[in-house]
Backbone and ligand atoms as CSV (ligand in chain L), in Angstrom:
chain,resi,resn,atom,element,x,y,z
A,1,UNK,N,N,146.695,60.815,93.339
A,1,UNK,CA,C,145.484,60.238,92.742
A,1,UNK,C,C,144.262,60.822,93.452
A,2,UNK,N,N,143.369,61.608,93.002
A,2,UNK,CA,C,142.317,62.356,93.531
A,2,UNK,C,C,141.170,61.561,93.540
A,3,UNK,N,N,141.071,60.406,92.426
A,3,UNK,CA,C,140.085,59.718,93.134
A,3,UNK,C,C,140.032,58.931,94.516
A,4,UNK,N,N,141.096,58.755,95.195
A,4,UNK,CA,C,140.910,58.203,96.595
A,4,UNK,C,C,140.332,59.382,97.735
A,5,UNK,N,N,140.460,60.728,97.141
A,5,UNK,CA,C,139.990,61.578,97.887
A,5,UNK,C,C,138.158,61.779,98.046
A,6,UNK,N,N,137.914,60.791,96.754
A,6,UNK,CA,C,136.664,61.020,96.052
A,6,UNK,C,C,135.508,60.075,97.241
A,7,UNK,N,N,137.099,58.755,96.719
A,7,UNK,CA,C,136.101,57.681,97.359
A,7,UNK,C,C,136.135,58.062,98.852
A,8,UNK,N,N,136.841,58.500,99.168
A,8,UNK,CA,C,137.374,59.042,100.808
A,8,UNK,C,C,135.468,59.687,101.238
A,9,UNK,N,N,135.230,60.420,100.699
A,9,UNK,CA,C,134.064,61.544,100.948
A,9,UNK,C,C,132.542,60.508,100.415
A,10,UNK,N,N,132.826,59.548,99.432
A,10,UNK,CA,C,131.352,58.838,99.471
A,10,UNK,C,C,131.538,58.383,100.790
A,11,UNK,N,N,132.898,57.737,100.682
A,11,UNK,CA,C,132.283,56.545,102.308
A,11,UNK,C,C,132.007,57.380,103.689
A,12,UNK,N,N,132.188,58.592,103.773
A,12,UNK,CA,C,131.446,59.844,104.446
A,12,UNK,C,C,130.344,59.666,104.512
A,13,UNK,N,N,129.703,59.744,103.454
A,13,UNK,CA,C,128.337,60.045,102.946
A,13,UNK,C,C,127.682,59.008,103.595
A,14,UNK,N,N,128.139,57.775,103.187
A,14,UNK,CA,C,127.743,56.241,103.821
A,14,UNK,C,C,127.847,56.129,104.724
A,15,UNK,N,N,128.909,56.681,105.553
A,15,UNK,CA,C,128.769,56.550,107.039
A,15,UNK,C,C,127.667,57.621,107.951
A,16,UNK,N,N,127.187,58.694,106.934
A,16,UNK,CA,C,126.187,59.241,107.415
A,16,UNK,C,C,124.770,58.842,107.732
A,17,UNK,N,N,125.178,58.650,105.811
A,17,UNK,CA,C,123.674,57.454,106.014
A,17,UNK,C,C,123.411,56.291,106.731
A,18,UNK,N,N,124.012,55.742,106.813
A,18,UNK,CA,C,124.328,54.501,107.316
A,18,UNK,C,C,123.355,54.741,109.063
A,19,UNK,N,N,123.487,56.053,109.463
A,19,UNK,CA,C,123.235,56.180,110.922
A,19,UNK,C,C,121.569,56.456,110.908
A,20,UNK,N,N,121.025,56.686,109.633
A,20,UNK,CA,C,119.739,56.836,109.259
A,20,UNK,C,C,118.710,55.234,109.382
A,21,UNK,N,N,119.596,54.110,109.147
A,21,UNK,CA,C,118.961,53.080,109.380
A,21,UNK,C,C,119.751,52.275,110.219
A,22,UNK,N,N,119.166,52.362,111.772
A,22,UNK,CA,C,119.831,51.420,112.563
A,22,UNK,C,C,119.343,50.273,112.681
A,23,UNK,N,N,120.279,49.256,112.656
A,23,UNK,CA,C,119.826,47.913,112.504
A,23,UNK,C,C,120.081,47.156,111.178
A,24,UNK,N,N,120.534,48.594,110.320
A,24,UNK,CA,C,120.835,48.005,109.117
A,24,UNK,C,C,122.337,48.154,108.131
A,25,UNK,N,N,122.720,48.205,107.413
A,25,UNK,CA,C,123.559,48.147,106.856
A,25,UNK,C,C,123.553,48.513,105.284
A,26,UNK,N,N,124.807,49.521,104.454
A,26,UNK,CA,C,124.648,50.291,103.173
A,26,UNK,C,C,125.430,48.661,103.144
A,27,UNK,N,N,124.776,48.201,101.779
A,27,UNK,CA,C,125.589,47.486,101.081
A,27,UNK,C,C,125.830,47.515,99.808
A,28,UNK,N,N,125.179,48.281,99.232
A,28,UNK,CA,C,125.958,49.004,97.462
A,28,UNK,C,C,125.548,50.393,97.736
A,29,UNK,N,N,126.714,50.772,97.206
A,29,UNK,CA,C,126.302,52.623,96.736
A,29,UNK,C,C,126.803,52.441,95.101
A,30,UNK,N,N,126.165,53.529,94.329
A,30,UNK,CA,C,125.446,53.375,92.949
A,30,UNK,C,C,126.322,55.234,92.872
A,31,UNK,N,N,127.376,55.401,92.077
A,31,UNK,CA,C,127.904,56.198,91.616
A,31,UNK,C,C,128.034,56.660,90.033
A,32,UNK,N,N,127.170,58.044,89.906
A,32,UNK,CA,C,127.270,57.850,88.873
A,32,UNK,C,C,128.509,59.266,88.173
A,33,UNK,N,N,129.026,58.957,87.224
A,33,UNK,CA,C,130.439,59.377,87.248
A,33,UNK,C,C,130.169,59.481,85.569
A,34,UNK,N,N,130.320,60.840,85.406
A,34,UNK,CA,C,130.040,61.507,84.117
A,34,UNK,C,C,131.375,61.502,83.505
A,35,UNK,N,N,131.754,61.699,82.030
A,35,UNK,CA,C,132.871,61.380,81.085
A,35,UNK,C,C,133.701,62.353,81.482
A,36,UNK,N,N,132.994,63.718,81.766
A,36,UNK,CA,C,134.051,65.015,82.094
A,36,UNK,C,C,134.391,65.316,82.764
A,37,UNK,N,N,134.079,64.490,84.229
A,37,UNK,CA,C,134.255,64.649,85.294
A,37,UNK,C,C,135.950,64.652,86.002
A,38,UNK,N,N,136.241,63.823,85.044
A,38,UNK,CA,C,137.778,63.839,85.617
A,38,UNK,C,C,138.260,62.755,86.133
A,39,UNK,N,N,137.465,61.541,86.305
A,39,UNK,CA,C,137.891,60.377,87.133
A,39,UNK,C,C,137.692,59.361,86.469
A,40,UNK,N,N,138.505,58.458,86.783
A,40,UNK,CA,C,138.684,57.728,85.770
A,40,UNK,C,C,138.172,56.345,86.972
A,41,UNK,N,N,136.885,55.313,86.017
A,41,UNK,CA,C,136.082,54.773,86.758
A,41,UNK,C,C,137.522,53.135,87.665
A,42,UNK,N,N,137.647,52.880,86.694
A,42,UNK,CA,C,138.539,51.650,87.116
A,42,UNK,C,C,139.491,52.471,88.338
A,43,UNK,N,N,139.791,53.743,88.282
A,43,UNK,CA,C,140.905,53.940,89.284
A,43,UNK,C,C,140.194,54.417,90.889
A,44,UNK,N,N,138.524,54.569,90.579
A,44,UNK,CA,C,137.744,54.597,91.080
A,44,UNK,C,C,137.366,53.246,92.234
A,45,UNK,N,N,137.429,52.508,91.522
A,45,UNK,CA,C,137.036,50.980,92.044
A,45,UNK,C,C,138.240,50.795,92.995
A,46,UNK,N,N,138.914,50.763,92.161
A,46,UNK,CA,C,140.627,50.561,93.078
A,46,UNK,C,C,140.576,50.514,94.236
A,47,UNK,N,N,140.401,52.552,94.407
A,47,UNK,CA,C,140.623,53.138,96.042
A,47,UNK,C,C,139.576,52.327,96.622
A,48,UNK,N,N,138.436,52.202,95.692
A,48,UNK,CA,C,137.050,51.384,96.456
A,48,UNK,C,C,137.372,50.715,97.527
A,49,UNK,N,N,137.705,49.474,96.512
A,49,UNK,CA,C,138.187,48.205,97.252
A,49,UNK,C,C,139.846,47.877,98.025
A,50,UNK,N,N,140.473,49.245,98.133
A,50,UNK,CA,C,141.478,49.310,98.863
A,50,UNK,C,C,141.230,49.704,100.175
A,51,UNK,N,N,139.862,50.821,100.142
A,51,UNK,CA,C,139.612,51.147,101.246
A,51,UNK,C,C,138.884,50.574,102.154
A,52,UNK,N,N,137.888,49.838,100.929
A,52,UNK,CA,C,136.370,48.859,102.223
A,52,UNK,C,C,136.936,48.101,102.804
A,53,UNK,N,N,138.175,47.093,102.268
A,53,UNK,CA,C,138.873,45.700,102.438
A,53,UNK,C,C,139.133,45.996,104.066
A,54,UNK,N,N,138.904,45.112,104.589
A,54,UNK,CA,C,139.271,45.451,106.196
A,54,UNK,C,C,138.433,46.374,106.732
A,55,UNK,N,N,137.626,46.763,106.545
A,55,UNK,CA,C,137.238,48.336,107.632
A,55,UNK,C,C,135.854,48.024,107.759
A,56,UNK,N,N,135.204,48.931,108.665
A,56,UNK,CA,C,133.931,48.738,109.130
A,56,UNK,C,C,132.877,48.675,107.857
A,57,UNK,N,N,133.160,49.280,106.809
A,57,UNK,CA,C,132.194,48.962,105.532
A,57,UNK,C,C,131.704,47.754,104.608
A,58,UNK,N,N,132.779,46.833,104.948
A,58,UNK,CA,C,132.993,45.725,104.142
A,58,UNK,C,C,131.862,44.685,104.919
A,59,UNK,N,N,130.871,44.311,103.339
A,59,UNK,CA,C,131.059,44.119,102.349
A,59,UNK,C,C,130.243,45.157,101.177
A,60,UNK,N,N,130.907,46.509,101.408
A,60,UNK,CA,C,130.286,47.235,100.749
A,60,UNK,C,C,130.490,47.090,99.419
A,61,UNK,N,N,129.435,47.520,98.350
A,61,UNK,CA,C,130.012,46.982,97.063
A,61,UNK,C,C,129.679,49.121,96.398
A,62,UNK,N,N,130.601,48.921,95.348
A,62,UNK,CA,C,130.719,50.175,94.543
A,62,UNK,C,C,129.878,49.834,93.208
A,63,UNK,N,N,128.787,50.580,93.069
A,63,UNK,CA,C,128.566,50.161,90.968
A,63,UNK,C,C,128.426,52.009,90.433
A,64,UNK,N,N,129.547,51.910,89.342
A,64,UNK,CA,C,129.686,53.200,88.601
A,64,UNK,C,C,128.681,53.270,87.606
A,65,UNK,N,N,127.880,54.652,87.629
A,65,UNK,CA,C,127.172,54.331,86.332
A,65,UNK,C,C,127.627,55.509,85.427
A,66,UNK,N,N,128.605,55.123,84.506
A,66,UNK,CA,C,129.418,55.699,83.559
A,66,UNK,C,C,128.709,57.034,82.521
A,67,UNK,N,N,128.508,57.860,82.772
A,67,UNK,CA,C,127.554,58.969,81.747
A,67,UNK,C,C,128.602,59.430,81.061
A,68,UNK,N,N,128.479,59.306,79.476
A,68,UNK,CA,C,128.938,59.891,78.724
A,68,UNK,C,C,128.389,61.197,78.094
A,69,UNK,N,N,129.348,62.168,77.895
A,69,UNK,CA,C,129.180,63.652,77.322
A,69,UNK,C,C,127.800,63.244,76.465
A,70,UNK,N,N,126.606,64.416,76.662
A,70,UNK,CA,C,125.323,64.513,75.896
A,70,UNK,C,C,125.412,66.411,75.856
A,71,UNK,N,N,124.610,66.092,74.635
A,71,UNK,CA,C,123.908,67.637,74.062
A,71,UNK,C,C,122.502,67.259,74.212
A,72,UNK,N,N,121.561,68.805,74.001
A,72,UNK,CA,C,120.378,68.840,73.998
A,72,UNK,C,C,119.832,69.393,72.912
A,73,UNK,N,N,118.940,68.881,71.894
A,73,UNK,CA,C,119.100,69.738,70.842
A,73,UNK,C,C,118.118,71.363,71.102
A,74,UNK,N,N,118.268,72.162,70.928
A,74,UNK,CA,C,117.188,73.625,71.176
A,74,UNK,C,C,115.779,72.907,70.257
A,75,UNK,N,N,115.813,72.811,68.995
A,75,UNK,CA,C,115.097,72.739,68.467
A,75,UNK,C,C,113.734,71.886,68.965
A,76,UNK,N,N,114.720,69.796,68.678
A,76,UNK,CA,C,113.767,68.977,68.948
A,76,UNK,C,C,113.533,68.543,70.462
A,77,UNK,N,N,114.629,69.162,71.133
A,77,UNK,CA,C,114.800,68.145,72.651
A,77,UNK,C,C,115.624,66.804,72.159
A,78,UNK,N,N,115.831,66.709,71.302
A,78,UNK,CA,C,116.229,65.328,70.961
A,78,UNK,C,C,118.199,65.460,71.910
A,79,UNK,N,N,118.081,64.506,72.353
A,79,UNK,CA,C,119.652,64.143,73.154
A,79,UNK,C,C,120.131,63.147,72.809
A,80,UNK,N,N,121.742,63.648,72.511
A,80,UNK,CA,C,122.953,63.028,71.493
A,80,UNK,C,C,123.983,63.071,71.989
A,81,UNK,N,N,124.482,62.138,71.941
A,81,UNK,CA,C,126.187,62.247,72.444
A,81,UNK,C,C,127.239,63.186,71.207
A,82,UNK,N,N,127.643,63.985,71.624
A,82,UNK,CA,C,128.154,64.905,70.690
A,82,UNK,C,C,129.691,65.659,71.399
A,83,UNK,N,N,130.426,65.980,70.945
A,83,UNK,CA,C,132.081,66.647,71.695
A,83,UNK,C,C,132.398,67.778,71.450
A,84,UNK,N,N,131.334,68.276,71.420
A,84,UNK,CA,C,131.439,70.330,71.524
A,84,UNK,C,C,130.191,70.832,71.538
A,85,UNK,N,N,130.190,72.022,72.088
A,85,UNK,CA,C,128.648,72.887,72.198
A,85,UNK,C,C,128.321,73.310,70.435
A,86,UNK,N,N,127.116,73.224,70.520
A,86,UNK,CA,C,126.616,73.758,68.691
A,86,UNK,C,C,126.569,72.731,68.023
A,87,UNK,N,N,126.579,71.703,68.420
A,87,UNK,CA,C,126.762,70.160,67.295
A,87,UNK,C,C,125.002,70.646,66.628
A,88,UNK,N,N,125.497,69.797,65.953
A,88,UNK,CA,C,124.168,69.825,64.881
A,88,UNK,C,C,123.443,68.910,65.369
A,89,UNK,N,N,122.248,68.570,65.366
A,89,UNK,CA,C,121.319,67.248,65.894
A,89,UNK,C,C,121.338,66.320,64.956
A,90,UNK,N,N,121.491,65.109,65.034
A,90,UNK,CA,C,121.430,63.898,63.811
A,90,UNK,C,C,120.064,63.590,63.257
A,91,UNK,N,N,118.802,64.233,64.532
A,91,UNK,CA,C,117.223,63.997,63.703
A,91,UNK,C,C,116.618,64.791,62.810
A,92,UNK,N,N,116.998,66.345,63.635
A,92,UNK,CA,C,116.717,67.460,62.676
A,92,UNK,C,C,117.635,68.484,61.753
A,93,UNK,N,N,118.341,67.950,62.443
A,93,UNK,CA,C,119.921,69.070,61.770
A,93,UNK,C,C,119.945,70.512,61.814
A,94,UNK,N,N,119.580,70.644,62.879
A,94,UNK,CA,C,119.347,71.873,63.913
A,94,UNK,C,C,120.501,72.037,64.180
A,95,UNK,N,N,121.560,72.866,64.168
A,95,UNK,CA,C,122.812,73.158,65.384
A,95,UNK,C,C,122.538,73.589,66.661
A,96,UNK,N,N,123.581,74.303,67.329
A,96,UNK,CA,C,123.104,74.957,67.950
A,96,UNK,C,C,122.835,73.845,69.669
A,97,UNK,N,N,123.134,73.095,69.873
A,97,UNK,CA,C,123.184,71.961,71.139
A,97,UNK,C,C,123.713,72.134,72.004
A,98,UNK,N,N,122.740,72.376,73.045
A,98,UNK,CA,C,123.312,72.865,74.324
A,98,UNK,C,C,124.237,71.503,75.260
A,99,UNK,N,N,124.687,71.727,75.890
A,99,UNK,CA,C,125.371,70.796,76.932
A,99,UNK,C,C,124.525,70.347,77.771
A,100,UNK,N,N,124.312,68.688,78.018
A,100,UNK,CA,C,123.128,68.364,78.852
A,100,UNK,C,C,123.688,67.605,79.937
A,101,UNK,N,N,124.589,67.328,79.836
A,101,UNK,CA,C,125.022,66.495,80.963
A,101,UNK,C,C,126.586,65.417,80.502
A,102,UNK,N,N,126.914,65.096,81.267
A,102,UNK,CA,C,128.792,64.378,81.137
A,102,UNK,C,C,129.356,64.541,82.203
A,103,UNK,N,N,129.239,65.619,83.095
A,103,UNK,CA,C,130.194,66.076,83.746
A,103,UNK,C,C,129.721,65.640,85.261
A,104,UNK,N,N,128.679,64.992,85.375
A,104,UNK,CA,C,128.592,64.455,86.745
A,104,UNK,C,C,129.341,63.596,87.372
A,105,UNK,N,N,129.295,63.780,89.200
A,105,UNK,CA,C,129.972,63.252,89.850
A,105,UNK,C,C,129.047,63.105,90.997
A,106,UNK,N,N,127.830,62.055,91.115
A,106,UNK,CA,C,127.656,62.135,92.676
A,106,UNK,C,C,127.046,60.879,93.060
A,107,UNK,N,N,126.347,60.714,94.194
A,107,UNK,CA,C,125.648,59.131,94.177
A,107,UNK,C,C,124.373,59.070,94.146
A,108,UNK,N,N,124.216,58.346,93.320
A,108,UNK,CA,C,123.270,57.597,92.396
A,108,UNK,C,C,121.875,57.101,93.358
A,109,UNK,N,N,122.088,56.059,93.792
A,109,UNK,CA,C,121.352,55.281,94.976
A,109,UNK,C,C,122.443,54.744,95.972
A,110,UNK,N,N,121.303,54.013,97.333
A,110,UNK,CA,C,122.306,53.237,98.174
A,110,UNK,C,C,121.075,51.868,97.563
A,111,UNK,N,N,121.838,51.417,98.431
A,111,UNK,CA,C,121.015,49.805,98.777
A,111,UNK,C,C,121.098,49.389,99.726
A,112,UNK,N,N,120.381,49.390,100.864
A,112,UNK,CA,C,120.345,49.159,102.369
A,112,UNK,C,C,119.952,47.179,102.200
A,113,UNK,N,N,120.048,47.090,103.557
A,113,UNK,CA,C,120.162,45.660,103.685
A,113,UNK,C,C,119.729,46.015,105.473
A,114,UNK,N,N,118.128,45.276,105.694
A,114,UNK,CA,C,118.014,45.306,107.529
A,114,UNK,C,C,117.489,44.239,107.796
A,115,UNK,N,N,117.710,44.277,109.170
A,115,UNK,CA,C,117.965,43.072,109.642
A,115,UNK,C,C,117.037,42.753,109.339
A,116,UNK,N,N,115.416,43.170,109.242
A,116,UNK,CA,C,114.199,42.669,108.992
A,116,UNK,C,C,113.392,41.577,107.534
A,117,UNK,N,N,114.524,42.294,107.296
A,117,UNK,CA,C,114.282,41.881,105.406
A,117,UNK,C,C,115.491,40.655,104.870
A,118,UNK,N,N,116.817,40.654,105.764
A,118,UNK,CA,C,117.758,39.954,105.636
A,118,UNK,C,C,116.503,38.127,105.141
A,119,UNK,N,N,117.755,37.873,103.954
A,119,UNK,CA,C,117.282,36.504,103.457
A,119,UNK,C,C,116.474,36.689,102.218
A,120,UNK,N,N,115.733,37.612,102.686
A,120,UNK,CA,C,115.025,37.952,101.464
A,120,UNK,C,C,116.061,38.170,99.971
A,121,UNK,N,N,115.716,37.734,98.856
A,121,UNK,CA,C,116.349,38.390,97.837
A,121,UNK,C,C,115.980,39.112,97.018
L,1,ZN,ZN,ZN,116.862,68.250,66.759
């Protein structure tokens, strides 16, 4: 399962960051995880919460933000969810649609939490 390798390398990331605010603590990271990417979000969460459970991260929380396959149209700019390069545009009926995005994989935001601000909501 390659997404545990995935989640393996955010909580890297988090533990990097994490050293950027002392005194404080990552408590959501914001993943956003494109349709083509290859990972499948629920199996995502899984390793999540297999890995935070117990360990120095917890109570870290995971939120996926799911991007589905988009085109761009040449013509209008107009952007469409479409499942091959050249789709036609639904405003102008332009073909010809470039690939705009689906295939991402990286993080999104964090959400820090310090001691200064603690209580606050
Ligand atoms: Zn168009």
């Amino acid at each position: 399962m390659h997404e545990m390798g995935i989640v393996n390398s955010v909580l890297d990331a988090v533990r990097a960051e994490a050293g950027r605010f002392p005194g404080g603590h990552i408590c959501k990271v914001g993943l956003r995880v494109g349709e083509l990417a290859g990972v499948a979000p629920e199996a995502m969460s899984f390793c999540f919460e297999a890995l935070v459970r117990g360990s120095e991260f917890e109570p870290l929380e995971l939120e996926i933000e799911y991007c589905p396959r988009r085109h761009r149209c040449a013509a209008c700019g107009k952007l469409f969810g479409a499942t091959a390069d050249g789709a036609e545009c639904p405003d102008c009926g332009a073909g010809g649609a470039r690939f705009a995005g689906g295939d991402e994989l990286e993080i999104a935001y964090w959400e820090v939490e310090d001691g200064a601000s603690a209580g606050r909501t």
